[in-house]
C-alpha positions as CSV (number, residue, x, y, z in Angstrom):
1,X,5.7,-18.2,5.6
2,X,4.1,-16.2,8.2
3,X,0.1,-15.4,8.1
4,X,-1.1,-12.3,6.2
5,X,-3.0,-10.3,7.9
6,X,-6.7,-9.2,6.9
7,X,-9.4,-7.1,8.3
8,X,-13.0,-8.0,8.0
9,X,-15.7,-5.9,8.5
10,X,-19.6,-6.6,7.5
11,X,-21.0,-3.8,6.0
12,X,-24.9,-5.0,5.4
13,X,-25.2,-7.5,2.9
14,X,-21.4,-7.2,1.9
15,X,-18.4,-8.1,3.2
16,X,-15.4,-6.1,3.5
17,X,-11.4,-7.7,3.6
18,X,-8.6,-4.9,3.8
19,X,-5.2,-6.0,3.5
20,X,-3.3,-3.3,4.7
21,X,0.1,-2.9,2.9
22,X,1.8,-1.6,6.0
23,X,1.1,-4.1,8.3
24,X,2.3,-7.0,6.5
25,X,5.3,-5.7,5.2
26,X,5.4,-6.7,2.1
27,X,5.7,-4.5,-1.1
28,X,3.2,-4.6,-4.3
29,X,5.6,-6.4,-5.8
30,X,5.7,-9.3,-3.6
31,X,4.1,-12.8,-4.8
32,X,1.7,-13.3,-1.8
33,X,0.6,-9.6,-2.3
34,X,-0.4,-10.9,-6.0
35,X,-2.0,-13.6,-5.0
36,X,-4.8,-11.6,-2.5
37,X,-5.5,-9.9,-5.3
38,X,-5.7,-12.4,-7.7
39,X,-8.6,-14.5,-4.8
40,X,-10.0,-11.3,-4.8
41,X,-10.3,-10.7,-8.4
42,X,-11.3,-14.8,-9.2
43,X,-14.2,-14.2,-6.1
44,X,-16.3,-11.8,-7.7
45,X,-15.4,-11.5,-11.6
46,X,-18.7,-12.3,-12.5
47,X,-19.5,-8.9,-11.1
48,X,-17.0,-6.6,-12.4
49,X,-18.4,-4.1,-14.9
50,X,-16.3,-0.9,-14.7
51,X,-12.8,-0.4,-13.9
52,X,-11.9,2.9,-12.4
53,X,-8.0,4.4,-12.7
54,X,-6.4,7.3,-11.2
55,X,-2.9,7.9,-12.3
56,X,-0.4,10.9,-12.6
57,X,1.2,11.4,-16.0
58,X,4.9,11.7,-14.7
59,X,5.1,9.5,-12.0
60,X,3.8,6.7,-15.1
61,X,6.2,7.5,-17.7
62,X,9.1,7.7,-15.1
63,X,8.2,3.9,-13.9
64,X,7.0,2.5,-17.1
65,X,8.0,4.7,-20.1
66,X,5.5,7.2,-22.1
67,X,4.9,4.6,-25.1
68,X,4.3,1.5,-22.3
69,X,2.2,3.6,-20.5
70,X,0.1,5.2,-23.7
71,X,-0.8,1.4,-24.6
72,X,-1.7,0.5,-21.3
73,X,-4.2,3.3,-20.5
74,X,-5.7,2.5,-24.4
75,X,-5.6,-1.0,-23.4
76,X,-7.6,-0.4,-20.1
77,X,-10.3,1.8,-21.8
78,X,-9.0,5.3,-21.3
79,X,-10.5,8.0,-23.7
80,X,-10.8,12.0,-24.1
81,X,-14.0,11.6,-23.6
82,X,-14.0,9.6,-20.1
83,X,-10.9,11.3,-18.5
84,X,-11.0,13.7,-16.3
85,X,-8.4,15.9,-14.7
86,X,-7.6,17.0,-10.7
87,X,-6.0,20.0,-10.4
88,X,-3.9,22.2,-8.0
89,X,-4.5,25.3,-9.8
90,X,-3.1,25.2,-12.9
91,X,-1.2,22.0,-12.3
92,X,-2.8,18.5,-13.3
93,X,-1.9,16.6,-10.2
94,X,-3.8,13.7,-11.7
95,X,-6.3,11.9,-14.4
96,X,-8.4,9.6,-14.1
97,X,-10.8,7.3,-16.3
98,X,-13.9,5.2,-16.1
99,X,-14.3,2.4,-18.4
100,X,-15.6,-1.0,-18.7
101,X,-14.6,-3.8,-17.8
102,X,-13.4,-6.3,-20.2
103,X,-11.5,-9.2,-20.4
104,X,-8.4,-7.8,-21.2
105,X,-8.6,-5.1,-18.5
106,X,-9.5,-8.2,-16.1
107,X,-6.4,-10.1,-17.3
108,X,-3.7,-6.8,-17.4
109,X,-4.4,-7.0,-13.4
110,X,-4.3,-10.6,-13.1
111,X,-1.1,-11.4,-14.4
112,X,0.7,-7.8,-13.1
113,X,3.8,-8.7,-10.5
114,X,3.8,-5.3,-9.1
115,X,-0.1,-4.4,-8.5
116,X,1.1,-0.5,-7.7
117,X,1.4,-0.1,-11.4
118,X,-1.4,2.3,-11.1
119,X,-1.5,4.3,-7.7
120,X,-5.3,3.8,-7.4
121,X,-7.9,1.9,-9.1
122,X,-11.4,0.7,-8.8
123,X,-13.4,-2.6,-9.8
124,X,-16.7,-2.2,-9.7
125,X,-20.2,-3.6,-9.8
126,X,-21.9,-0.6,-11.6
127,X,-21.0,2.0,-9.2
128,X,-20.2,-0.3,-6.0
129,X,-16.8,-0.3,-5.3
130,X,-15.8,-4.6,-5.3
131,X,-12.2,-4.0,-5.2
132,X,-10.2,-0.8,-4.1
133,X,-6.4,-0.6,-4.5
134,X,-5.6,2.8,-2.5
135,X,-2.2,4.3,-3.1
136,X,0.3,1.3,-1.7
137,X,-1.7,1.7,1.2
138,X,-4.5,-1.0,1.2
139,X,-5.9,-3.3,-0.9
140,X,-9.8,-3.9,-0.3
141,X,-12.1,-6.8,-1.9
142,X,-16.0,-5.8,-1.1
143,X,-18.3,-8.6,-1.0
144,X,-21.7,-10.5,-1.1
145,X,-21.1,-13.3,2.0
146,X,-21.0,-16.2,-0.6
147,X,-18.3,-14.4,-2.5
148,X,-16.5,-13.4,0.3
149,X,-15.8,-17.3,1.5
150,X,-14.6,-17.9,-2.3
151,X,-11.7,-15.2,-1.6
152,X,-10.9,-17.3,1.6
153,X,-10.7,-20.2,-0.3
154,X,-9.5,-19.1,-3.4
155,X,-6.0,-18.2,-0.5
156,X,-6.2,-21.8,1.0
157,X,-6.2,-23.2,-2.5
158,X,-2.5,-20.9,-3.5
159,X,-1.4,-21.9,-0.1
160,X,-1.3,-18.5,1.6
161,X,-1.7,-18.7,4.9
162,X,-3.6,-15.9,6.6
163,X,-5.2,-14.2,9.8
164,X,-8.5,-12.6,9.7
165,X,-9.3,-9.5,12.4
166,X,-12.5,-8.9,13.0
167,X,-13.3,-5.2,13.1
168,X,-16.8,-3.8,14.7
């Protein structure tokens, strides 16, 4: 298999690794895409509080089905009281929802084979961002140093080999 490709940045105390769907060729779906963010996820789940989920209606129930979709969003911690809408005029273009993160929010994204299942989400630490997926675009784990080398090896360990890029 060839190397993945990642980009790391420092950004103060944190580190930042984007792996950037487009430049590796692979789609969502694919087992080595899974497995970044699963060494993302197993690096810094002691730190995850909040899980953050932006999704359109539509675009959900056409993938998934209303009903699948209606448990999952319950599932992951969305309310009436924590959703909020964007809008293009009168048109809902998209929700989204802040909620905690629990175990079984952790474990719905661990063992997902297509990690698009929600066009953009959030794990956070409080309100710092620890891992950003961004529309099939990018997938981002942001890091303390120390958890940042357990990502590395946490890929070494499922046999994914990879290239980091360092960017300024």
């Amino acid at each position: 298999m060839q190397a993945i490709t990642l980009y790391r940045k420092s950004l103060g105390e944190d580190v930042s690794f984007e792996y950037n769907i487009y430049d590796n060729k692979f789609s969502p779906s694919n087992l080595a895409v899974r497995k970044v963010l699963m060494a993302m996820m197993d690096s810094v789940r002691a730190r995850l509080t909040h899980l953050e989920v932006e999704y359109n209606d539509r675009m959900l129930a056409d993938n998934w089905g209303a009903k699948r979709s209606a448990e999952w969003l319950v599932l992951l911690g969305a309310t009436k009281e924590n959703m909020q809408e964007n809008r293009s005029g009168d048109i809902v273009v998209s929700r989204k929802f802040r909620a905690p993160m629990t175990d079984e929010s952790y474990e719905f994204f661990y063992t997902r084979n297509d990690i698009s299942v929600f066009p953009h989400y959030r794990m956070q630490e409080e309100e710092a961002d620890r891992i950003v997926f961004y529309f099939s675009r990018y997938l981002q784990l942001i890091a303390p140093r120390r958890e940042s080398e357990a990502f590395l090896a946490g890929l070494e360990q499922v046999q994914l080999p990879y290239k980091v890029v360092e960017l300024g």
